[in-house]
C-alpha positions in Angstrom: 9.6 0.1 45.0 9.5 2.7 42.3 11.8 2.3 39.3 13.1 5.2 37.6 12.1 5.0 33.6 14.8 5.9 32.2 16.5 2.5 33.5 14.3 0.5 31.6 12.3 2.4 28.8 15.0 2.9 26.7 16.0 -0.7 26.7 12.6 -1.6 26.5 11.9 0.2 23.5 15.6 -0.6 22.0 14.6 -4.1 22.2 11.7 -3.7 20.8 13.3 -2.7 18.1 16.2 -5.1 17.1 13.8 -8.2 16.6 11.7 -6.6 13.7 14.5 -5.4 11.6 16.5 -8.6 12.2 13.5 -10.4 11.0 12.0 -7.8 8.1 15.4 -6.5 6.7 18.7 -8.2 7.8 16.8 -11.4 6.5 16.4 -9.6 2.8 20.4 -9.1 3.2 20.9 -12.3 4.5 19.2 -14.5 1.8 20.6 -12.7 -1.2 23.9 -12.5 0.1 23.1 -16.5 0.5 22.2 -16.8 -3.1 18.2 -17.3 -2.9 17.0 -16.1 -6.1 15.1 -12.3 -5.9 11.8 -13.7 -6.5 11.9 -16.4 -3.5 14.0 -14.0 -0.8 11.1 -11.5 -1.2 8.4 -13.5 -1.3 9.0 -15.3 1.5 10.2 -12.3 3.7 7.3 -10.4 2.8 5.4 -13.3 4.3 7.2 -12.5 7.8 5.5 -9.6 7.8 2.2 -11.6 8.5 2.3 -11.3 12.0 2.4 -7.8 12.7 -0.8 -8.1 10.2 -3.0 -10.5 12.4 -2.0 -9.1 16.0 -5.2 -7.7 16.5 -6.6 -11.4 16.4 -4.5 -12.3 19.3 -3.7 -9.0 21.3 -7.4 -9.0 23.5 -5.5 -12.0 25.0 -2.3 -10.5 26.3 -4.1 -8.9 28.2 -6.5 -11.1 30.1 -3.3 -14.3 30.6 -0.6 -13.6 32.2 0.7 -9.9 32.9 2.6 -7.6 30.5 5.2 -8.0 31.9 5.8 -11.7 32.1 5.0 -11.4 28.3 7.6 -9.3 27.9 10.2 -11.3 29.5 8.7 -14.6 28.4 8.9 -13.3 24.6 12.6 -11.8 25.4 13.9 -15.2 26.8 12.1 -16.9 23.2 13.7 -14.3 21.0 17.4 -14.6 22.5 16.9 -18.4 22.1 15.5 -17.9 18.3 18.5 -15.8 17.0 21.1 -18.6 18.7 19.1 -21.1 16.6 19.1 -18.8 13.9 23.3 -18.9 14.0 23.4 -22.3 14.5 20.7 -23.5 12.2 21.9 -21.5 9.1 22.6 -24.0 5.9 26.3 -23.6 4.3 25.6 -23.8 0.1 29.2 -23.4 -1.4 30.3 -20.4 -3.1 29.9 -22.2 -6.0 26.0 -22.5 -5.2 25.9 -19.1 -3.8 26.9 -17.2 -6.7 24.5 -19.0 -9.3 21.9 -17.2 -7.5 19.7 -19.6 -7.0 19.8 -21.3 -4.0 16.9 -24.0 -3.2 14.4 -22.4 -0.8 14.4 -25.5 0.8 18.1 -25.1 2.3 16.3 -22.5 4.8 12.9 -24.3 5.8 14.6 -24.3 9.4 15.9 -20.8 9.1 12.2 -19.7 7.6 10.7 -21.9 10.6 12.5 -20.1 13.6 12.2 -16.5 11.9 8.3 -17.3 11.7 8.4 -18.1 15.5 11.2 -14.8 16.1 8.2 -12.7 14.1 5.3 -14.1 15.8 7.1 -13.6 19.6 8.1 -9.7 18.4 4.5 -8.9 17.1 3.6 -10.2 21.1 6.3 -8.3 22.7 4.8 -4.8 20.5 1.3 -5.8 21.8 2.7 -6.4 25.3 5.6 -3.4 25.4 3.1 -0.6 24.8 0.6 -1.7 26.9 3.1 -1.8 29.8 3.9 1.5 29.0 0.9 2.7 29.6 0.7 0.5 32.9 3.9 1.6 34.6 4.3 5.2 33.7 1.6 8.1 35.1 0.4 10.3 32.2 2.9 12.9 32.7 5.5 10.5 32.6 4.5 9.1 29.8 3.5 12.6 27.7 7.7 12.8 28.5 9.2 9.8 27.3 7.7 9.2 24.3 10.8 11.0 22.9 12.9 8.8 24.1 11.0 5.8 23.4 10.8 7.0 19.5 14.5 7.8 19.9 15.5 4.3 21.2 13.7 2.5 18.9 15.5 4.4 15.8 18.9 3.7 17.2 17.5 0.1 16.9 16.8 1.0 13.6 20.8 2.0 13.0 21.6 -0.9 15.1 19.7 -4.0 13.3 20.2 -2.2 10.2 23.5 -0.7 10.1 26.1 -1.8 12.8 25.0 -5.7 12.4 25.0 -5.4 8.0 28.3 -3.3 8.8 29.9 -6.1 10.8 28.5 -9.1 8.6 30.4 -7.4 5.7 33.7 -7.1 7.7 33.6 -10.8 8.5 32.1 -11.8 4.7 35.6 -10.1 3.9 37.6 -11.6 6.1 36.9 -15.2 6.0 35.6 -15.4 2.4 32.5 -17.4 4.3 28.8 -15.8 3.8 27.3 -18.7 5.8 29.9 -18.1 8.2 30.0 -14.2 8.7 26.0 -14.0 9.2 26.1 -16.8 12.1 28.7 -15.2 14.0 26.5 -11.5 13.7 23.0 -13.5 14.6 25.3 -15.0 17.8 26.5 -11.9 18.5 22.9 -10.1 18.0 21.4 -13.3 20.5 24.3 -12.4 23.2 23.2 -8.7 23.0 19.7 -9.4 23.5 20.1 -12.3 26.3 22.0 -9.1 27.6 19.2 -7.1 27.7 16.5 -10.0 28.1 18.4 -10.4 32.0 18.4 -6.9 32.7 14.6 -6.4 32.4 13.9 -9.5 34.3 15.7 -7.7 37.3 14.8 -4.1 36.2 11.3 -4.0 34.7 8.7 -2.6 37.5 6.2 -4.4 38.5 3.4 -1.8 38.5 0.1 -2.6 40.7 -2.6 -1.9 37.7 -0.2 -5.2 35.6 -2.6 -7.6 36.9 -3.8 -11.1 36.0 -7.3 -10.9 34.7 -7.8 -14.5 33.6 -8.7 -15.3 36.8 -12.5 -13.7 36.3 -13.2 -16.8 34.9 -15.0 -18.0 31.5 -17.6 -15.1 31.7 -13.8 -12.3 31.4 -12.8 -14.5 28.1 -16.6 -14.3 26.6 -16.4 -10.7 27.3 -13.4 -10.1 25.9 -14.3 -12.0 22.7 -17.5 -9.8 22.3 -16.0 -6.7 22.9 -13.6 -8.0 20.2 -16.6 -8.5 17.8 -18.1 -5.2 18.4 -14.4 -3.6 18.0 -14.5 -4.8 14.5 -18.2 -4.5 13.6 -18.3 -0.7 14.5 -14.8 -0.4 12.5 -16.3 -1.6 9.6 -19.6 0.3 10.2 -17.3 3.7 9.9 -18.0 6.3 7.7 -16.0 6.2 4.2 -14.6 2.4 5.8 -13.5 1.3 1.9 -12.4 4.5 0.9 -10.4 4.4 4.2 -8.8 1.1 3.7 -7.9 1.9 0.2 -6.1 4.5 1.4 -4.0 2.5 3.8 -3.3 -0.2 1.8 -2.4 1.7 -1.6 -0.9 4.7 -0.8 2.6 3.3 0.1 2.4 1.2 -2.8 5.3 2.1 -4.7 7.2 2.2 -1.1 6.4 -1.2 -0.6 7.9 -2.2 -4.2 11.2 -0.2 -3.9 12.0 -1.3 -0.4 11.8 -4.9 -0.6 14.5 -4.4 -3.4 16.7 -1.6 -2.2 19.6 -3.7 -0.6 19.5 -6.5 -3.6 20.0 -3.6 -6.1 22.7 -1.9 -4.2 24.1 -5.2 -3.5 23.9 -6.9 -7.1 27.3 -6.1 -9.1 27.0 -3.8 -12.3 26.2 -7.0 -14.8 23.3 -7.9 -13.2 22.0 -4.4 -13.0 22.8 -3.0 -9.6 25.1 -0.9 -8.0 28.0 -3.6 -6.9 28.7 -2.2 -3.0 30.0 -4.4 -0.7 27.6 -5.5 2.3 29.2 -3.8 4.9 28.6 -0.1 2.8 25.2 -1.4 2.4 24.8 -1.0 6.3 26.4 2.4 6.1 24.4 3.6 3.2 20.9 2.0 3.9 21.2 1.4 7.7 22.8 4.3 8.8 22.8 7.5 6.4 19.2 6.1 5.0 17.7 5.7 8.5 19.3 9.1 9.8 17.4 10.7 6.6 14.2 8.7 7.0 14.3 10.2 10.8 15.1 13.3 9.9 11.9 13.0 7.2 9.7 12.0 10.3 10.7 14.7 12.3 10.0 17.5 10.0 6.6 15.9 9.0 5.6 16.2 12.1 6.8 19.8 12.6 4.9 21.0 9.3 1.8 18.4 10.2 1.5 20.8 13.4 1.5 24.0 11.2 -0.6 22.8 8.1 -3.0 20.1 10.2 -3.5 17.0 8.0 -5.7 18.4 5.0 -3.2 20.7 4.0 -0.6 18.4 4.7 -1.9 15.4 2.4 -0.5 16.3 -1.0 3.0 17.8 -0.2 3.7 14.6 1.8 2.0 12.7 -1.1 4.2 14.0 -3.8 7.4 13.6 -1.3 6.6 10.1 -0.6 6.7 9.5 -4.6 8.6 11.6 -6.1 11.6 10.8 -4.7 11.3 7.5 -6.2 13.0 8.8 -9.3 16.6 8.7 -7.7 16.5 4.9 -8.2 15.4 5.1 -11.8 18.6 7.4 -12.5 20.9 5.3 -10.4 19.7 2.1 -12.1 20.0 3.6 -15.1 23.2 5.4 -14.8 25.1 2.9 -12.1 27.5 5.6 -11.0 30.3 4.0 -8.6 30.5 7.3 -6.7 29.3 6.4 -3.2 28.6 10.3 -2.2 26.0 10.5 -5.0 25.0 7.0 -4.2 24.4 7.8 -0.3 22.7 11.1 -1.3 20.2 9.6 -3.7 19.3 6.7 -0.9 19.0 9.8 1.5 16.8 12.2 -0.4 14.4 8.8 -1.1 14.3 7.8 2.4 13.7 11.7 3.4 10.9 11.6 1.0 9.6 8.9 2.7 10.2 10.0 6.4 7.8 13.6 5.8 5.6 11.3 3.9 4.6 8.7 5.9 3.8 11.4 8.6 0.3 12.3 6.8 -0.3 8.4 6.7 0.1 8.0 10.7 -2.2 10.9 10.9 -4.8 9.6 9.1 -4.6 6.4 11.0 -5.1 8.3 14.1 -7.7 10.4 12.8 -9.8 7.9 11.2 -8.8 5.6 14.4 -10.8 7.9 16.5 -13.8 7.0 18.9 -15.2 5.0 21.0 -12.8 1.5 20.4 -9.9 4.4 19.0 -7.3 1.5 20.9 -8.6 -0.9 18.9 -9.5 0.8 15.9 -5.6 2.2 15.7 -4.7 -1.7 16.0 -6.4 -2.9 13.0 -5.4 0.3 11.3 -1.8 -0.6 11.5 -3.1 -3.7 10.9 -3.7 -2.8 7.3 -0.3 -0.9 6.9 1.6 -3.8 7.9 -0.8 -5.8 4.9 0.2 -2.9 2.5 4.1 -3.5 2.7 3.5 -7.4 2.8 1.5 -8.1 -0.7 3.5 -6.2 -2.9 7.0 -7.4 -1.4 5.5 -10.7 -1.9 5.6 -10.0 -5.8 8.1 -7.3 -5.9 11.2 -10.1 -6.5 9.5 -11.8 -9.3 8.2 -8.9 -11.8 12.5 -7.5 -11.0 13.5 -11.0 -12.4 11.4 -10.6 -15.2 11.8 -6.7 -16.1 15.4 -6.0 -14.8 16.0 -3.0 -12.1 15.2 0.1 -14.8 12.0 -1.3 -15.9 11.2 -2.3 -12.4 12.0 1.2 -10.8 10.0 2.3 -13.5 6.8 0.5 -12.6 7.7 1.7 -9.0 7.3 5.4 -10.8 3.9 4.4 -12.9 2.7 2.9 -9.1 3.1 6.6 -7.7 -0.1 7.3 -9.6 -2.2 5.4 -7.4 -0.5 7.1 -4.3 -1.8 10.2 -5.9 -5.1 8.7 -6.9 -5.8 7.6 -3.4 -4.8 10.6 -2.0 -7.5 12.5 -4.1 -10.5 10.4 -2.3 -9.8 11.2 1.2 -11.6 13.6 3.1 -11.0 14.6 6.7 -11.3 17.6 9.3 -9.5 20.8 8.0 -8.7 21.1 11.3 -7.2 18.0 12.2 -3.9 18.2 13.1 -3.1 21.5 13.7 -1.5 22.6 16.9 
């Protein structure tokens, strides 16, 4: 029996959504609201980025054991699970501890432990979600969703970054208990997703070309390994490979920096440098106004990427990805209290960065083409999911040592090498343009 689509890709994409931002930015909220020093929290969420970096190691696989969508479910029923630990598991410091700022790592190995197995089980369910996609949907059908498969995943977006920030704050108000206020939100965000987790068992197709493949035998795995070998011999054969990878892997750089410490600076109170706002304005500041601006950004891009083609395009998305940066610099420096000018400077940054990072999916796509272009994309996103890891992984420590002006000031001197970068690419005039 055919199902419909729009009774299962928008949950489908919604929940592929709720599972990364838990994991890469309610966890950057969570720990300093906890009282793990700056350094620590971003090292070691930066580090739960590593699994959307090595997917490409493991995604050949999905697809030869088991069927998409028994990954889907299967990683659905061991994310809901994961965030109920997560509420459970949670250490209680005092508030005592909590407001040194330095709460011992060590208090969270179990947390760290079942957000490494959360991460790991998302990267599966990306790997597993789109191929299904691609499965259960004829190409006109798909050509026609992918709207509302973007447009799900951003109100994921709003969701895991703004409603769930939004309601950890209320109850962080209420009862006076951090430890407290973030386990209730992580049960509540585990009840959602078991929600949602049930209704794809029961509502998720079961398309005829969603086969089991492992059943060719030994010879389908050799196969698939050698294919896997040639995917990333002829990547790295490419023309202009290095200068390609620099690309990726620089020219979000100062990006990478100023995220990772967006929410603890708008979170630390004026003594220590930041703007004091309580958690739940976070979530409508960051996760709600930022994320509406950062879509916005994206939309746009793509409107003048259509117009211009990527050559053109390349420098005026360049100097809006950086540029931009200078908000933080003047609200570091100045710390106003108003939250209009406040939500306007996150906004115009996160705008920046929406029509930005549109030239920098283009080039993936562009330099992804050919015969393994599946493939190729993979390990191309690959290396944009490395460039936001390594310099989150420092970002916390050189903020310790500099304070936030200095350190939104290095975040400025790393927009050269955004523009350096940019200056050795060279691709198809043409490419790009509708």
């Amino acid at each position: 029996m055919k199902i419909n689509p729009w009774w299962w890709v928008p949950t489908l994409y919604f929940a592929e959504g709720i599972p990364y931002f838990i994991v890469n930015n309610i966890s950057v909220i969570m720990f300093t609201n906890m009282g793990m020093s700056k350094g620590d929290m971003a090292m070691y969420t930066s580090l739960l980025y590593l699994p959307w970096v090595i997917k490409p190691l493991w995604s050949p696989f999905v697809d030869i054991i088991k069927t998409k969508r028994w990954w889907i479910t299967s990683m659905q029923i061991l994310m809901s699970i994961a965030f109920a630990l997560l509420a459970f598991s949670l250490p209680h410091p005092s508030p005592e501890v909590i407001a040194t700022g330095n709460t011992g790592v060590s208090l969270f190995s179990l947390t760290l432990v079942i957000f490494w197995i959360t991460a790991f089980a998302s990267a599966t369910h990306d790997i597993a979600a789109d191929g299904f996609y691609m499965l259960a949907l004829e190409p006109g059908d798909q050509s026609l969703f992918v709207g509302i498969r973007s447009t799900f995943y951003r109100l994921s977006s709003i969701f895991g970054q703004g409603v769930l920030v939004v309601i950890a704050g209320l109850l962080e108000r209420k009862t006076g208990d951090v430890p407290l206020a973030w386990s209730v939100t992580l049960l509540s965000a585990a009840v959602l997703f078991a929600s949602i987790t049930a209704w794809h068992v029961f509502r998720l197709p079961r398309p005829a070309g969603d086969t089991v493949r492992c059943s060719e035998g030994m010879a389908s795995s050799r196969n698939i390994l050698k294919e896997f070998g040639r995917t990333f011999k002829t990547f790295f054969r490419k023309r202009h490979v290095w200068i390609a990878m620099t690309f990726m892997l620089l020219y979000r750089l100062p990006e990478a920096f100023l995220v990772k410490m967006m929410n603890p600076f708008l979170l630390d109170p004026a003594d220590k440098g930041g703007l004091g706002l309580s958690t739940e304005m976070v979530g409508l500041v960051y996760g709600t106004v930022g994320v509406a601006a950062l879509t916005a950004g994206g939309i746009l891009g793509g409107v003048a990427a259509s117009r211009w083609g990527l050559k053109r395009s390349l420098w005026p998305m360049a100097l809006s990805l950086t540029l931009p940066c200078l908000s933080f610099v003047f609200l570091a420096a100045f710390q106003p209290e108003n939250i209009w000018l406040i939500s306007g400077c996150v906004a115009l940054d996160q705008f920046g960065y929406g029509f930005g990072f549109t030239a920098y999916m283009l080039y993936l796509i562009w330099f992804s083409d050919g015969e393994f272009k599946t493939a190729h994309y993979s390990l191309c996103t690959a290396f944009m999911a490395l460039s936001m890891m390594l310099p989150g992984m420092v970002a916390g420590y050189i903020q310790e040592a500099v304070g936030y002006v200095c350190f939104f000031g290095f975040v400025m001197v790393c927009c050269l090498v955004t523009v350096l970068v940019t200056s050795l690419v060279k691709v198809d005039p043409e490419y790009g343009r509708k």
